[in-house]
C-alpha positions as CSV (number, residue, x, y, z in Angstrom):
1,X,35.4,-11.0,22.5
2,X,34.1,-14.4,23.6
3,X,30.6,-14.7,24.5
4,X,28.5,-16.7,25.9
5,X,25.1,-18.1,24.3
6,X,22.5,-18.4,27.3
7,X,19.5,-20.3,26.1
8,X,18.1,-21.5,22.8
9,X,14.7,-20.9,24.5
10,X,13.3,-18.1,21.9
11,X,13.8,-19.0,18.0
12,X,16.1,-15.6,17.3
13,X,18.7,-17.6,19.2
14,X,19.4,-19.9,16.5
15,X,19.9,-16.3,14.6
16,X,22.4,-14.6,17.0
17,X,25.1,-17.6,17.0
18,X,24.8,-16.9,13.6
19,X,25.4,-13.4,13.6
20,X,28.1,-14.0,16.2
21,X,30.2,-16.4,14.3
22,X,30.3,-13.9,11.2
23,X,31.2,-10.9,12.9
24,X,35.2,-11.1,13.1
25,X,35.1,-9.0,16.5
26,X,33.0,-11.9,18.6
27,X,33.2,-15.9,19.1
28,X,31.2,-18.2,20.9
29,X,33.1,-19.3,23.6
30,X,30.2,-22.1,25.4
31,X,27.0,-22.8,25.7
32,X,24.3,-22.5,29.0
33,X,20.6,-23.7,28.6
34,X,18.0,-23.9,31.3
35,X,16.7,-26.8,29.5
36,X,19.9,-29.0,29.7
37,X,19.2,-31.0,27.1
38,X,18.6,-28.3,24.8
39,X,22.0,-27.1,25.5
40,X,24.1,-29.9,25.0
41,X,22.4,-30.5,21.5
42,X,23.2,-26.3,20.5
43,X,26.8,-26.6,22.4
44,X,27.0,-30.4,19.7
45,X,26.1,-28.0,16.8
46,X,28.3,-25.1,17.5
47,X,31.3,-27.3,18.4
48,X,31.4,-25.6,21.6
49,X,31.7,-26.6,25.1
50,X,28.2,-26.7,27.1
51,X,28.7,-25.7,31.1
52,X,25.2,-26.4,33.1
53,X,25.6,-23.8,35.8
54,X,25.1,-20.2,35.2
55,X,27.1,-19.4,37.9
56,X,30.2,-21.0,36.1
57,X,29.8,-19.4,33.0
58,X,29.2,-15.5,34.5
59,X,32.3,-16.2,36.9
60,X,34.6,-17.6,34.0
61,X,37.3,-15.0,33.0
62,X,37.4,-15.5,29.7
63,X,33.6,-15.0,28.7
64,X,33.3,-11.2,27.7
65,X,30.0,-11.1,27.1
66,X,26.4,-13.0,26.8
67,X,23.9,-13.0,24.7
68,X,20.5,-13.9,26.2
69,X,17.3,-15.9,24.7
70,X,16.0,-17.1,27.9
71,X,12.2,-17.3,28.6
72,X,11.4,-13.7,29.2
73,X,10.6,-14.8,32.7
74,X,14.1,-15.2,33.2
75,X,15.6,-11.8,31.7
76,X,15.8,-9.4,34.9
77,X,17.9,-12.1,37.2
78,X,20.0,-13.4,34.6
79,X,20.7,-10.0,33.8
80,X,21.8,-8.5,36.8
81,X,23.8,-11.6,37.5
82,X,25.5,-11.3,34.1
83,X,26.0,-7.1,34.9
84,X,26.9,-8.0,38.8
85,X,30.0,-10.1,36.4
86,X,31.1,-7.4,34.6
87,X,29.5,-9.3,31.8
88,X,28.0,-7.3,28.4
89,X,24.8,-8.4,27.6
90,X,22.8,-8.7,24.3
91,X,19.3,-10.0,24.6
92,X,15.9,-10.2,23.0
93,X,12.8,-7.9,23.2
94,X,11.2,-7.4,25.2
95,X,13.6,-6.5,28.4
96,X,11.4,-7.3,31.0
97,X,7.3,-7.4,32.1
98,X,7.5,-3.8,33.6
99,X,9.0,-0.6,33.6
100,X,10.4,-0.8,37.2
101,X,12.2,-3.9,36.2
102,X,13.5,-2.6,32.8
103,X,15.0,0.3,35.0
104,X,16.5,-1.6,37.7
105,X,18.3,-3.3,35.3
106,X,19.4,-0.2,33.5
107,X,20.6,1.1,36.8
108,X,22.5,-2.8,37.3
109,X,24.4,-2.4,33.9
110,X,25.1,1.5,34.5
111,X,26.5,0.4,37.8
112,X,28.8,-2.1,36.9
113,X,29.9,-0.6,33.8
114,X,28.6,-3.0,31.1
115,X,27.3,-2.6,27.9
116,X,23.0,-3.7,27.1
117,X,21.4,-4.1,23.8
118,X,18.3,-5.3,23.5
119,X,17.6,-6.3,20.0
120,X,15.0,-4.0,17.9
121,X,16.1,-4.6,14.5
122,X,13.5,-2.8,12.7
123,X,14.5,0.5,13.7
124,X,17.6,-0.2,11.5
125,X,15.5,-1.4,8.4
126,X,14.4,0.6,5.8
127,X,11.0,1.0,6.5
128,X,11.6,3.1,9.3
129,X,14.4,4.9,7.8
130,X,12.1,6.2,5.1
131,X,9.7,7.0,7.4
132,X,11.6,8.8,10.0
133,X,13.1,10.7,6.5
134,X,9.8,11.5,5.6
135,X,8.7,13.4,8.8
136,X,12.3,15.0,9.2
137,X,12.2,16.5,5.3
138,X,8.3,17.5,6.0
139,X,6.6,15.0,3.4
140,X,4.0,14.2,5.0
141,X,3.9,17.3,7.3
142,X,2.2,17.3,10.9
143,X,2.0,13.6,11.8
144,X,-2.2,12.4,12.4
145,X,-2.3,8.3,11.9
146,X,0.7,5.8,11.9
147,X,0.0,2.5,11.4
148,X,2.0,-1.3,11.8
149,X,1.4,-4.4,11.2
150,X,3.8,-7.0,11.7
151,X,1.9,-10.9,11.8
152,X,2.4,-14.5,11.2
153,X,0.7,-18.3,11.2
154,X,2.8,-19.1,13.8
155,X,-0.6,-20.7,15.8
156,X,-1.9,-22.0,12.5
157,X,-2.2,-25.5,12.9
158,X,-2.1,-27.5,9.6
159,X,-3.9,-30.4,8.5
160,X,-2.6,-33.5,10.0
161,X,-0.2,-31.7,12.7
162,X,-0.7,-30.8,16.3
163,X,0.8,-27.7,16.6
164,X,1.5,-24.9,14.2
165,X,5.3,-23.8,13.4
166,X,5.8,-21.8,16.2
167,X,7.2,-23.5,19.4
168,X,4.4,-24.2,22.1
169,X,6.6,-22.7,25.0
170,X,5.7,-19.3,23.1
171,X,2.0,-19.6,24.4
172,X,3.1,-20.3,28.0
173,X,2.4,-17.2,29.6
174,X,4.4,-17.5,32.9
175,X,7.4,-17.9,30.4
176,X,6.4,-15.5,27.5
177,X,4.4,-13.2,29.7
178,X,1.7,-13.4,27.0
179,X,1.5,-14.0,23.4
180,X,1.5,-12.4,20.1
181,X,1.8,-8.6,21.2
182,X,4.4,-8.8,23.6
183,X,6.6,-11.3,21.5
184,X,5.8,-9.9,17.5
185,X,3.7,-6.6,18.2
186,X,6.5,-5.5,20.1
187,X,7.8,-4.3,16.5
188,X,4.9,-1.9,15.5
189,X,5.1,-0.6,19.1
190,X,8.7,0.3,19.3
191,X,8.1,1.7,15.7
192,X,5.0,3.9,16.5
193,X,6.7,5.2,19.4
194,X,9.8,6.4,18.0
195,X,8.0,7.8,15.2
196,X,4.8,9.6,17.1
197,X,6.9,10.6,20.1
198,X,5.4,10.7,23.9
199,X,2.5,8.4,24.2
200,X,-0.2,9.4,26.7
201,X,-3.0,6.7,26.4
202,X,-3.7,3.4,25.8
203,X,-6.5,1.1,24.4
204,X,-6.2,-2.7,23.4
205,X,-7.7,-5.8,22.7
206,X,-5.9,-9.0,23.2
207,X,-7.7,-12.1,21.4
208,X,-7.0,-15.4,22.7
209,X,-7.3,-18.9,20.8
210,X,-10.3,-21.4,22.4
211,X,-7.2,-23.5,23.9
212,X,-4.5,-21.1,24.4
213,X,-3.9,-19.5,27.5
214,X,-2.3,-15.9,25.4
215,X,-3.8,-14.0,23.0
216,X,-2.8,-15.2,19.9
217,X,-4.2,-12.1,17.9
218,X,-4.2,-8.0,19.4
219,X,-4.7,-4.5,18.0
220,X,-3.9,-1.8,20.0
221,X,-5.0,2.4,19.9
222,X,-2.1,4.7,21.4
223,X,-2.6,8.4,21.6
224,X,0.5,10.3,20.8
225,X,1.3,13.9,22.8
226,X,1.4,14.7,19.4
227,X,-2.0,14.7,18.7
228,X,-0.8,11.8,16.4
229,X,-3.0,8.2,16.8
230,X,-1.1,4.7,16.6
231,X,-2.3,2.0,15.0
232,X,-0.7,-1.5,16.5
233,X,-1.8,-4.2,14.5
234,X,-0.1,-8.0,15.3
235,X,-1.0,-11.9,15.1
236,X,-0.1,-15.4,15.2
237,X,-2.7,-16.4,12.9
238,X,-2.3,-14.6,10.1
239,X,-1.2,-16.1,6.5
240,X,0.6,-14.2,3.8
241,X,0.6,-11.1,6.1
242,X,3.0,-8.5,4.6
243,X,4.8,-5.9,7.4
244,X,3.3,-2.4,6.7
245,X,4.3,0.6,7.7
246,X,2.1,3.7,7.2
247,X,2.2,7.5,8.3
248,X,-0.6,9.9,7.2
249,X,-0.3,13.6,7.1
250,X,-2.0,17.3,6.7
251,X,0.8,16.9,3.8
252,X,1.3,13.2,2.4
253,X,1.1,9.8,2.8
254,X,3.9,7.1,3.1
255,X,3.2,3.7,2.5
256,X,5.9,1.0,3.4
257,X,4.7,-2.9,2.6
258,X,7.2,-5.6,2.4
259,X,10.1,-3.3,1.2
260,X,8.3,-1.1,-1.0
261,X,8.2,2.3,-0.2
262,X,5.5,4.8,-1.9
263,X,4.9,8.4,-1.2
264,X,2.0,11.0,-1.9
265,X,2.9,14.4,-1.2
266,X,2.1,17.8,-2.0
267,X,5.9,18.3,-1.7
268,X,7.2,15.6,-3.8
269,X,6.4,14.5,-7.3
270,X,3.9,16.9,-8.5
271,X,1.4,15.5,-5.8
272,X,1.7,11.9,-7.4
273,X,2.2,8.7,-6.0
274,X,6.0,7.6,-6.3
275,X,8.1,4.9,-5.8
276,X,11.0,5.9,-2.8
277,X,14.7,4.2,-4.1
278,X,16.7,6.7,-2.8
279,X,19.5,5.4,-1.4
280,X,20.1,5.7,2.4
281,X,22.8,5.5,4.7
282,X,23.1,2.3,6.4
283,X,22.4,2.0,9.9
284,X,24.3,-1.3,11.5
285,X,21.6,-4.3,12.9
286,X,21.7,-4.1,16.8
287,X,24.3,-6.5,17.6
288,X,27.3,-4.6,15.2
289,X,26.2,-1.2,17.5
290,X,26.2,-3.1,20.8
291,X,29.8,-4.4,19.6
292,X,30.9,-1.1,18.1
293,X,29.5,1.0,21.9
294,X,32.1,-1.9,23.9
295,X,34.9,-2.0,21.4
296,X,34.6,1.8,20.4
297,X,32.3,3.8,22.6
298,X,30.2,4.5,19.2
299,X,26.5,5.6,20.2
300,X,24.1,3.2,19.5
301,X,20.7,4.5,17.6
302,X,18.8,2.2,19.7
303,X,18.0,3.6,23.2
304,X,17.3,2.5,26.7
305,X,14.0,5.0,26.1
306,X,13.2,2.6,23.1
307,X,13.2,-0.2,25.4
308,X,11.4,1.4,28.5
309,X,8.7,2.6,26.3
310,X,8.2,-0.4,24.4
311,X,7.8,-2.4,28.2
312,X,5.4,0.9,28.8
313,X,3.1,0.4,26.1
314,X,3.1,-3.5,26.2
315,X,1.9,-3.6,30.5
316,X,-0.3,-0.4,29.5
317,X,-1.9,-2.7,26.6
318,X,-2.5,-5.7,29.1
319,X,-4.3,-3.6,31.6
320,X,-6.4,-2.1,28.8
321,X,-7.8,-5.5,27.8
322,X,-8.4,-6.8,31.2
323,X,-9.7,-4.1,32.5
324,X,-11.4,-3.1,29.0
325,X,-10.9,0.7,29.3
326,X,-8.5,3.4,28.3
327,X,-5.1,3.8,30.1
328,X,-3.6,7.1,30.6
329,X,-0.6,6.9,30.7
């Protein structure tokens, strides 16, 4: 299946041709880029041919499929013109600024019978796979905190540089829509949510740098139908920050940081703390389950309620800070 790489704008791009060219079901057939320049240097790269109008590219037979790491600004029209093409699209989180958007392009790609992933890779990592074990086999019991934290120096700037490592077109926030919660928190919110269920409220705070125009730092409250609370924990200035993951219960305690997994149970280990190595069965990365839904009609595990709900939280979080109170959902 040939696809078509649309932007190198966000830095996962660079991590998708990659995955492309070693999966033996997908090529790279050219290269589009808003920023033409840009493009031509990838399409150099990748050996590939570079076409500057979209238009081409969606209307050109032989292109299958795209995969697209535009400025989120740009998702919701590329995408419908890509479904409008009969084209399958694979893009990055998050889908789009609002939930009305997210489903109008749910209703595009259901209409024109394409294929969408949108790429939430840590719902296939271990982490979350231990967890999601540990409420299914009772561990922890009834579910009352969960907390993530997923953060970077991104925004650091080091001595003698300008800018930290993370590209400066991440802090525009017409293109990125805002800053570290919608690009990295999006993580510990898609995480939270498919582990605590339904949310039903909202509270955030969103901490922007003294010259940056997004917040570059943000923790967010969500209350859970379940009686559960969320804990949302992301930033862009944050070195040696390990990922955690960790659910507390009437009945244990899981603790996932960096790969390690520890439990505390009255139903495991005599009450102890103990390492989790159990092996567990693998679950594919999100672009081998959007290939595997269009070559084999194969379920992914990621849903479209994954991605509306991570879009819910996100706008919910944004109003919460402006408006500095709690959102109900």
């Amino acid at each position: 299946m040939k696809v078509a790489l649309l932007s190198r704008w966000h830095v996962h791009a660079d991590d998708y041709a990659r995955e492309v060219q070693e999966n033996n079901q997908l090529s790279v057939g050219l290269v589009w880029d808003e920023d033409t320049e840009r493009g031509k240097e990838w399409a150099n790269e990748l050996d590939v041919p570079f076409e500057k109008d979209l238009v081409t590219v969606l209307a050109n037979p032989e292109i299958e499929a795209v995969i697209v790491s535009t400025p989120t600004n740009m998702h919701k029209e590329i995408i419908l013109a890509a479904a409008s093409h009969k084209k399958h699209i694979f893009t990055e989180k998050v889908l789009a600024f609002t939930v009305d958007d997210c489903k109008e392009i749910f209703a595009a790609v259901e209409k024109h019978g394409v294929e969408l992933m949108v790429s939430l890779p840590r719902l296939t990592e271990k982490e979350f796979l231990y967890a999601e074990k540990a409420l299914d086999a009772g561990w922890v019991g009834p579910l009352t905190m969960i907390r993530c934290r997923m953060a970077h120096n991104g925004a650091v700037v080091p001595n003698g540089k300008t800018e930290g490592w993370l590209p400066a077109r991440f802090f525009d926030k017409q293109q990125a829509g805002g800053g570290a919660l919608i690009d990295l928190g999006a993580h510990p919110i898609y995480l939270t949510n498919r582990l605590a269920g339904k949310a039903k409220a909202v509270y955030a705070r969103l901490e922007k740098g003294v010259e940056s125009d997004v917040d570059e730092s943000a923790a967010v409250l969500v209350d859970y139908e379940s009686s559960a609370l969320g804990i949302v924990e992301t930033s862009f200035l944050s070195h040696g920050s390990p990922f955690q993951l960790e659910l507390y219960g009437t009945e244990g305690t899981l603790l996932c940081k960096d790969g390690s997994i520890q439990l505390k149970s009255i139903h495991h280990g005599d009450g102890n703390w103990v390492d989790i190595t159990d092996e567990l069965p693998m679950v594919p990365k999100p672009m081998k389950q959007w290939v595997a839904k269009i070559q084999d009609s194969i379920e992914p595990s990621i849903t479209k309620k994954d991605v509306i709900d991570l879009t819910r939280i996100n706008d919910a979080a944004a109003l919460s800070h402006l408006e500095g109170r709690r959102i109900v959902l």
